[in-house]
C-alpha positions in Angstrom: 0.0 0.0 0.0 1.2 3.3 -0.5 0.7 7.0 1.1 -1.7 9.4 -0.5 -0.2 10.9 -3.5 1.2 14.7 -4.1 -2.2 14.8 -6.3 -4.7 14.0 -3.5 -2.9 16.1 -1.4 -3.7 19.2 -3.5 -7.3 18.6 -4.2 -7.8 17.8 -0.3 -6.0 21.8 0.2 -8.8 22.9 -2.4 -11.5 21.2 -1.3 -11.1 21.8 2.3 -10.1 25.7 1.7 -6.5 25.5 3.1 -7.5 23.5 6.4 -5.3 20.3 6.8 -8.4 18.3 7.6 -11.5 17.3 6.6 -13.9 19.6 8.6 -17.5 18.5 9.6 -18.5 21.9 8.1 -17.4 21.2 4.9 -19.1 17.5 4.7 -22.5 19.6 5.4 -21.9 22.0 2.8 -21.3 18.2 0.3 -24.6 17.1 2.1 -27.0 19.8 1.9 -25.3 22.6 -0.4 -25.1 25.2 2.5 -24.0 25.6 6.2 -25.6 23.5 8.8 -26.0 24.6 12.0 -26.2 21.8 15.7 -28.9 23.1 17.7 -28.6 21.2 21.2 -31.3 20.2 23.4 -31.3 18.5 26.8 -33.6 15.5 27.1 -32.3 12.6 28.4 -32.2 12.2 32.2 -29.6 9.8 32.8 -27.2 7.5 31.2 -26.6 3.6 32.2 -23.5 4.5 34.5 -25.6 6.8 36.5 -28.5 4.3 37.5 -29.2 3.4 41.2 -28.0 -0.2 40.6 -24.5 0.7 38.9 -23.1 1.6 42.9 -21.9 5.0 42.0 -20.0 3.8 38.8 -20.2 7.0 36.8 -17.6 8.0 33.9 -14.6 8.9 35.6 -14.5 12.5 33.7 -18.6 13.0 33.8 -19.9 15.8 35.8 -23.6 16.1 36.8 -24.5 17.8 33.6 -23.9 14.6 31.3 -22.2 16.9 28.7 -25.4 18.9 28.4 -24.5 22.2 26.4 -27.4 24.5 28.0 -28.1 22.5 31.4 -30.1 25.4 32.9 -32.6 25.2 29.7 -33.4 21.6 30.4 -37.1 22.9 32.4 -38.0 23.9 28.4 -40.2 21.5 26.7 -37.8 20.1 23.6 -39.6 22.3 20.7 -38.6 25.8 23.3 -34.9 24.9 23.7 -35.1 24.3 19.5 -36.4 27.5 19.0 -34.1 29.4 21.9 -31.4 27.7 20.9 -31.9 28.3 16.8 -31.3 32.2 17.6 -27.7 31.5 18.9 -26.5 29.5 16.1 -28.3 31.1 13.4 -26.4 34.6 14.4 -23.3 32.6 15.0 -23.3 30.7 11.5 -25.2 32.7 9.7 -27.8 30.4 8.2 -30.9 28.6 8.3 -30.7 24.9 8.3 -29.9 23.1 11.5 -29.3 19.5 12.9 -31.7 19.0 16.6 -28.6 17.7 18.8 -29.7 15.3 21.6 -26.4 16.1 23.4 -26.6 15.3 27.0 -26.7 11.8 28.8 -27.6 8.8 27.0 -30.6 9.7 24.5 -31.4 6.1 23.5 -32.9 4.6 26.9 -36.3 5.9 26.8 -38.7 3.5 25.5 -39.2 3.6 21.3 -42.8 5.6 21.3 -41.0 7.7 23.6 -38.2 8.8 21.4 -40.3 8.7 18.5 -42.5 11.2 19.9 -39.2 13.3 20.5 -38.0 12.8 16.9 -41.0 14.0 15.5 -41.2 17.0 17.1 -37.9 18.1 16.3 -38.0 16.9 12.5 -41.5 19.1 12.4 -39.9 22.5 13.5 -38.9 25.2 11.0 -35.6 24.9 9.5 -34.5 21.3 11.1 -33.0 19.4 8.5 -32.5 16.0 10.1 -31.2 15.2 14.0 -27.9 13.8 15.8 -28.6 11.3 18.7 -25.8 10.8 21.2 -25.7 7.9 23.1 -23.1 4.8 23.7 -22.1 2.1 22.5 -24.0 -0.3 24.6 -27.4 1.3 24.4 -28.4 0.2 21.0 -31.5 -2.5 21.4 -32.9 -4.0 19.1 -36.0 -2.8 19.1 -34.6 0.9 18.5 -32.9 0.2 15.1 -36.7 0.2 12.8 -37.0 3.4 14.6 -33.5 4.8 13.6 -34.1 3.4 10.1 -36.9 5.1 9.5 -35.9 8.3 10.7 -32.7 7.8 8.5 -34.6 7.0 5.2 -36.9 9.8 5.7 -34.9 12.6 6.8 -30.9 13.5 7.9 -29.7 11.2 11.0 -26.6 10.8 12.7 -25.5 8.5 15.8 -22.8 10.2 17.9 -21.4 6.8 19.7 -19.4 7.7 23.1 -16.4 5.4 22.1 -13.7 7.7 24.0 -11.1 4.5 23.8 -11.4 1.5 21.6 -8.7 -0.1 24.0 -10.2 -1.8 27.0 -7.5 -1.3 29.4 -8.4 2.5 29.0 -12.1 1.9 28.9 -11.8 0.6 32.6 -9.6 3.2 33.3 -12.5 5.8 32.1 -14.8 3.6 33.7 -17.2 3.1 30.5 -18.7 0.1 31.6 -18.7 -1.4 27.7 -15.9 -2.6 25.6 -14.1 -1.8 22.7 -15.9 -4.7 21.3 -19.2 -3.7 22.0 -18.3 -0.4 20.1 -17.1 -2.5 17.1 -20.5 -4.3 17.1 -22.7 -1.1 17.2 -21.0 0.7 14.4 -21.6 -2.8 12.5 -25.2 -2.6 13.9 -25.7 1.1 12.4 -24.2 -0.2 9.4 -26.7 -3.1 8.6 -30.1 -1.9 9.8 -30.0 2.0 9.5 -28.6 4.4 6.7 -27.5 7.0 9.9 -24.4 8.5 9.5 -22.3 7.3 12.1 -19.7 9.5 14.7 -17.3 8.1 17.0 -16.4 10.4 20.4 -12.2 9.5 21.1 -10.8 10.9 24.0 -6.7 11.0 24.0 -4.4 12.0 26.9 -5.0 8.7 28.9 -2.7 7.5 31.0 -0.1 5.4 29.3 -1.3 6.0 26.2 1.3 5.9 23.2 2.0 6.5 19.7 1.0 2.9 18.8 -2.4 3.3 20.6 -3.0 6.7 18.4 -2.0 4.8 15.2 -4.1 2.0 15.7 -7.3 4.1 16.6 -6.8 5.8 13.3 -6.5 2.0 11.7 -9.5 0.6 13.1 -11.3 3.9 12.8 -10.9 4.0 8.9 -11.9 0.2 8.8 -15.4 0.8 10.6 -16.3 2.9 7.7 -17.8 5.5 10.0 -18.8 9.6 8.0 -16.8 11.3 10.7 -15.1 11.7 14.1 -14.9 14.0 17.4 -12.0 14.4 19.3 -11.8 15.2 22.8 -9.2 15.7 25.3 -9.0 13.8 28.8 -9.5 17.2 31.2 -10.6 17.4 34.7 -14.4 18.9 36.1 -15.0 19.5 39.3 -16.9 17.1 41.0 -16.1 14.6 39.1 -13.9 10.6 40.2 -10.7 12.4 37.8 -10.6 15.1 40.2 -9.9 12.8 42.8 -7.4 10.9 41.0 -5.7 14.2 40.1 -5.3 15.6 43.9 -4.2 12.5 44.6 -1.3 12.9 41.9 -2.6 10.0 40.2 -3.8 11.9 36.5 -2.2 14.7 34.9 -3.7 16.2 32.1 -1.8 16.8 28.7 -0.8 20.3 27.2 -1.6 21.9 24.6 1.6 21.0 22.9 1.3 17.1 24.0 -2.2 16.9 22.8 -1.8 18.7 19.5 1.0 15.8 18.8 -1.5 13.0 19.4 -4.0 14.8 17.3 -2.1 14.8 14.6 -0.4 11.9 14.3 -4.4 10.5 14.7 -5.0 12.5 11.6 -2.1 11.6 9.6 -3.3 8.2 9.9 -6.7 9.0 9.4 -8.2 8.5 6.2 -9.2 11.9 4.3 -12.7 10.6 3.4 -13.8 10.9 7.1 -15.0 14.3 8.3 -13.8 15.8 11.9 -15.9 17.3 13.5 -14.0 18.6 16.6 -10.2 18.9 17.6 -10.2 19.5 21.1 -12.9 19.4 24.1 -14.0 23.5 25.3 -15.4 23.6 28.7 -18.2 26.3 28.3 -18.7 26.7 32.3 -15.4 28.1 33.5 -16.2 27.4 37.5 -16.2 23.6 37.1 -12.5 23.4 35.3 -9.9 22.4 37.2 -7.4 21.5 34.3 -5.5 22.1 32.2 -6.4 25.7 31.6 -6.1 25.7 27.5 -9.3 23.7 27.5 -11.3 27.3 28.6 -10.8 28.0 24.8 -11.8 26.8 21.7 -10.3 28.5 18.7 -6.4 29.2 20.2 -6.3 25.4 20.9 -7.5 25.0 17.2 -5.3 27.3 15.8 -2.3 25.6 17.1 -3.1 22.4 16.0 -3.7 23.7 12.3 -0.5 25.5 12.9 1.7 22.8 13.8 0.2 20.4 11.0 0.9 23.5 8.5 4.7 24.1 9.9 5.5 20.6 8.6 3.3 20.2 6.0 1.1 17.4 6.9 -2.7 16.7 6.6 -5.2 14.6 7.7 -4.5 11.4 5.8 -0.4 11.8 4.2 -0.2 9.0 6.2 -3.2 6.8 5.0 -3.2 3.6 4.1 -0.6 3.1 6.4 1.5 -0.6 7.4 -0.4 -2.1 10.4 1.4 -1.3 13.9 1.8 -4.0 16.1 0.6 -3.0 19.7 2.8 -4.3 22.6 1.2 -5.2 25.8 0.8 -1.8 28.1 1.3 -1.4 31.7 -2.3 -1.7 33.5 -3.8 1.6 33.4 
């Protein structure tokens, strides 16, 4: 196999307007022939992890807000925190077709009529062009995949799957409470019974993590065939079991510089068909970071990243296909 040729690389610098990846932005642009904006909501109550029978087992870097992007909304029925929530991105992107979001928690555990009932509200609001379910890896039933087949045949839908590792020794560290397996076998799921698009979360700065691990992410990644990606660094909220771990001196968080190396090796590996949709995590309330501090911004972080893969003149993919790396057995995390 070889690298991807001088050729490719110029028509990926054209068609992705001098970034050196594939942005999420641009795949819209492919899909729907203008900007499209995420509008999220906050439904879901509660995710597996957090249930009264799991004996406290939550995510190791989830805080009470389960990711929620506007947790003091969440008293608005689901059509009011559409419509609040439209105004924001409309004057922020400048357009007027929008994805409904279901960020926070686990968005799958409801029963079917349930979620239906939530679909179709936010397919029948003004503007929505299709909606992006978050949820895991573990909580895709059965009896939920006619439902996300249907949707996906009639209108725009994408799974956001909370991978974060697809290494298990990690998983346990994060405290997932499914395997890399089980992520393996929804993406496969997705695959046979829906026509969703399908996102994988990966998290990077674990402990003991190495070059080899961000290589073979990248592998398997490009082999599950997903539409695109969302990266996300290991940081530390308050309140949370990793703020424990880091006052005890047991976690420290990577820099800026440390992280923007594991990103792009990732993307150099990373085949230049799937779209990115984020580099690097941004926590939006201040008073619950603890660390590290460059996670307080979004486009510096960015910028740097872009920066370093320009200095050296790599892109997402220079690297794709690339000869399997053997992983050696790692220390137990």
């Amino acid at each position: 196999m070889t690298n991807i040729n001088t050729l490719d690389i110029q028509d990926a610098d054209l068609k992705w307007k001098g970034r050196r990846y594939y942005p999420i932005s641009q795949y819209f642009v492919e899909r729907f022939g203008t900007r499209v904006g995420k509008v999220s909501v906050s439904i879901a109550e509660t995710c597996p992890n957090r249930s009264e029978t799991n004996d406290d087992r939550v995510c190791v870097f989830c805080d009470e807000w389960g990711s929620a992007a506007y947790p003091l909304e969440r008293e608005k029925s689901l059509s009011e925190q559409i419509q609040h929530n439209i105004k924001h991105v409309r004057r922020r992107l400048k357009t007027d077709k929008f994805l409904v979001y279901f960020q926070s928690y686990t968005n799958t555990l409801d029963k079917v009529a349930l979620l239906k009932d939530r679909f179709d509200i936010a397919l029948a609001e003004e503007h929505i062009a299709g909606i992006v379910i978050g949820t895991r890896p573990d909580c895709l039933p059965q009896r939920l995949l006619p439902l996300l087949d249907q949707v996906s045949k009639e209108h725009y839908a994408m799974v956001e799957l909370g991978a974060q590792s697809l290494f298990d020794d990690q998983l346990e560290f994060l405290r997932r409470g499914h395997t890399a397996e089980c992520t393996r076998e929804a993406v496969a799921k997705l695959h046979e019974h829906t026509d969703s698009d399908v996102c994988l979360h990966l998290m990077f700065g674990l402990p003991n993590e190495t070059d080899a691990h961000i290589i073979e992410t990248a592998q398997q990644v490009n082999d599950f065939n997903v539409s695109n990606v969302k990266l996300h660094n290991l940081h530390v909220l308050k309140n949370t079991p990793l703020e424990e771990l880091y006052r005890a001196g047991k976690f420290v968080p990577v820099e800026l510089e440390e992280y923007a190396e594991k990103v792009s090796l990732f993307l150099r590996h990373l085949s230049p068909h799937i779209a990115v949709q984020r580099l690097a995590a941004l926590s939006s309330r201040w008073d619950e970071l603890i660390a590290p501090q460059w996670t307080r911004q979004k486009m510096p972080p960015l910028e740097f990243i872009e920066n370093k893969l320009r200095s050296r003149e790599q892109y997402q993919g220079d690297l794709f296909p690339s000869k399997q790396i053997q992983l050696q057995t790692s220390p137990e995390l």
